[in-house]
N, C-alpha and C positions, 0 to 999 in steps of 0.2 A: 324727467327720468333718463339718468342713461343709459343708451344701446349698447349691447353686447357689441364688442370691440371686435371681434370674433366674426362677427355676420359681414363687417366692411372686406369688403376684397380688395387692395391697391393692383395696378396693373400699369407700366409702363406702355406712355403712347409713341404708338406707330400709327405706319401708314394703314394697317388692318385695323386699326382702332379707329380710324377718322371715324367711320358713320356712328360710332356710340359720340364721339366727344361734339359732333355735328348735332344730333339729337338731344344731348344734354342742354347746348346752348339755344338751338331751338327752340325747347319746352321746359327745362325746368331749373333753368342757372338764376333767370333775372323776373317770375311772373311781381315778386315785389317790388322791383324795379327799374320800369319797362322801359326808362331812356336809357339805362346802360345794356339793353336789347342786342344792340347792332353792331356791340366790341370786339365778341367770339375771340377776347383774351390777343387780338392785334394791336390794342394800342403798347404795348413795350416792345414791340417788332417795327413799328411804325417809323420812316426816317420821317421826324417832324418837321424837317430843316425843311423837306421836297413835297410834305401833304401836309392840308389843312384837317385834324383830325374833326374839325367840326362840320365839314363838308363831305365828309365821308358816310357811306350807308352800307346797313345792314348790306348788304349783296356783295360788296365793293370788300368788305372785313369778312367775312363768309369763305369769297372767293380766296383773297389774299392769306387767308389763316389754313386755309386747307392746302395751296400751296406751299406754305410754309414746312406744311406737314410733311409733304412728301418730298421735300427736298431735305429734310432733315435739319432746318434752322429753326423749327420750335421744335419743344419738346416737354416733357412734361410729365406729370402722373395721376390718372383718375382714378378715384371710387368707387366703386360698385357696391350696391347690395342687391339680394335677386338678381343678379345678370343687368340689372339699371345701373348709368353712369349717374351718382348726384353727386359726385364733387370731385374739383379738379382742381389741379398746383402746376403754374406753368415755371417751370427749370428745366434750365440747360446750358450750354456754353454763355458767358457774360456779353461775349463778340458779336451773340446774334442778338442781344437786348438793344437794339440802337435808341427806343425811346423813350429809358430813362435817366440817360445822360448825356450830360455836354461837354464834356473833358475826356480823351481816352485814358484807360489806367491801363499802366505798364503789365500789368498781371493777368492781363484778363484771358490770355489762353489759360490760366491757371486756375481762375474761379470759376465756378457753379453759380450761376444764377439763379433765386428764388423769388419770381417777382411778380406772382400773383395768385391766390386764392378763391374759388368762388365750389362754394356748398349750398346745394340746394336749401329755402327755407325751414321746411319740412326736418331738416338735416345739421342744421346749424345748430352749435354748442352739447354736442354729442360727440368731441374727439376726432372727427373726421379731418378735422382740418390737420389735428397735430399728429396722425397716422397719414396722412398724406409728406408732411414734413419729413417724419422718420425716413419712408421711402424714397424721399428726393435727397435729403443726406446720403441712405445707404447708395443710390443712384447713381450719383453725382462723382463719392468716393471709386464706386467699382468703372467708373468710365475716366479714373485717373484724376481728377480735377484735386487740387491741396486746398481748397477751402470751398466753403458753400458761404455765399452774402446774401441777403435780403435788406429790403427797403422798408418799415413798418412808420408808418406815422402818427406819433405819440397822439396827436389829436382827431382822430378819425369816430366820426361822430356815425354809429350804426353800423350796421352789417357793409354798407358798400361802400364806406369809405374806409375799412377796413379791409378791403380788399388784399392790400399788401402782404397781411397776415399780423397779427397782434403782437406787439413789445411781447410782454408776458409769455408767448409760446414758445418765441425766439429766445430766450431768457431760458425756461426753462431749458432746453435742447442744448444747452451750451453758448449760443453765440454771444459775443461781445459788441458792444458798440467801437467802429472804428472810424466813423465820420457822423457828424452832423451838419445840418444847414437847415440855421435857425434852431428854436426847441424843438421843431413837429417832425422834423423830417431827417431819420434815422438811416445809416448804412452800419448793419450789423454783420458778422463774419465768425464762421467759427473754423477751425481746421479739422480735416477731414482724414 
C-alpha cells in the first residue's frame, strides 16, 4: 500500500544533520543487509587507487563519512517520517565522487552527482526514493550545477544492488542515458 507522500519530509544534509544520518546508518539503512553495514555511503568518496575498500571497517567509513560531512565533500539528502531519518541520496558536486571513476570528465565542476540510494526496508517501494531524487534535482539546480548524472545498473538484482537508484526512476524524472559500459552499467544525465 502506499504511503502518503505527504508524511516524507526531505531535508538537506549538513553538518547539524550528521547525528540523524549517523543514526540512520547505524540502525536502520542495512538490518537486511548486514555486510553492506560498514559503507555509511563512503564507498563513492573513497580514492580506490590509495585504499583497499575491502580492508576497510565499519569505524574507519563512520569516521571518514562524517568527516566528509563536515568538510562539506559529501552531501546529500535524507528522509524523514516522524522526525526518523529512513532514507537517504547521497548528491553533490561530481569532483568529490572519486570512487566511481577512472577517467576525469571535463565537466564535472558542472555536474550534480547522484550516486547512491539507500531506504530503509520497512520504506522501500513507497516513493521515498523518487522524492528524495526530486529533491537532489531541485538541489543540485539551486547550488548552480547544469546537469544532475547518476549511475543505475540495468542488472542489479534486489534492493542493494540497486543501490545506484533504478533505470526506471531515472527515466521517469527526465534523464537520458549518456554513456554506457557494457549493458549493466549506465551514466544517465538530465539538464537542470
Amino acid at each position: 500500500m502506499p504511503m502518503n507522500l505527504d508524511a516524507i519530509e526531505i531535508h538537506p544534509l549538513n553538518p547539524q544533520r550528521l547525528g540523524d544520518f549517523l543514526e540512520f546508518f547505524d540502525h536502520r539503512a542495512f538490518p537486511d543487509n548486514p555486510k553492506w553495514g560498514s559503507c555509511y555511503c563512503h564507498f563513492p568518496h573513497a580514492d580506490h587507487a590509495t585504499v583497499v575498500w575491502k580492508e576497510r571497517t565499519r569505524e574507519q567509513n563512520r569516521a571518514a563519512s562524517s568527516a566528509c560531512i563536515a568538510s562539506g565533500t559529501m552531501s546529500g539528502w535524507l528522509a524523514y517520517v516522524g522526525g526518523q531519518a529512513i532514507g537517504w541520496c547521497n548528491a553533490g558536486p561530481r569532483r568529490f565522487v572519486k570512487g566511481l571513476f577512472d577517467a576525469p570528465e571535463p565537466l564535472a565542476d558542472r555536474i550534480g552527482a547522484i550516486s547512491c540510494f539507500v531506504v530503509a526496508p520497512a520504506f522501500r517501494g513507497r516513493g521515498v526514493a523518487t522524492r528524495l531524487l526530486a529533491a537532489a534535482c531541485d538541489g543540485l539546480r539551486e547550488r548552480g550545477f547544469d546537469w544532475a548524472e547518476a549511475y543505475p545498473h540495468t542488472e542489479a538484482a534486489g534492493a542493494a544492488e540497486n543501490h545506484y537508484g533504478p533505470l526506471a526512476m531515472y527515466r521517469a524524472a527526465g534523464f537520458e542515458t549518456v554513456a554506457a559500459e557494457g549493458d549493466a552499467n549506465l551514466t544517465v544525465r538530465k539538464a537542470l
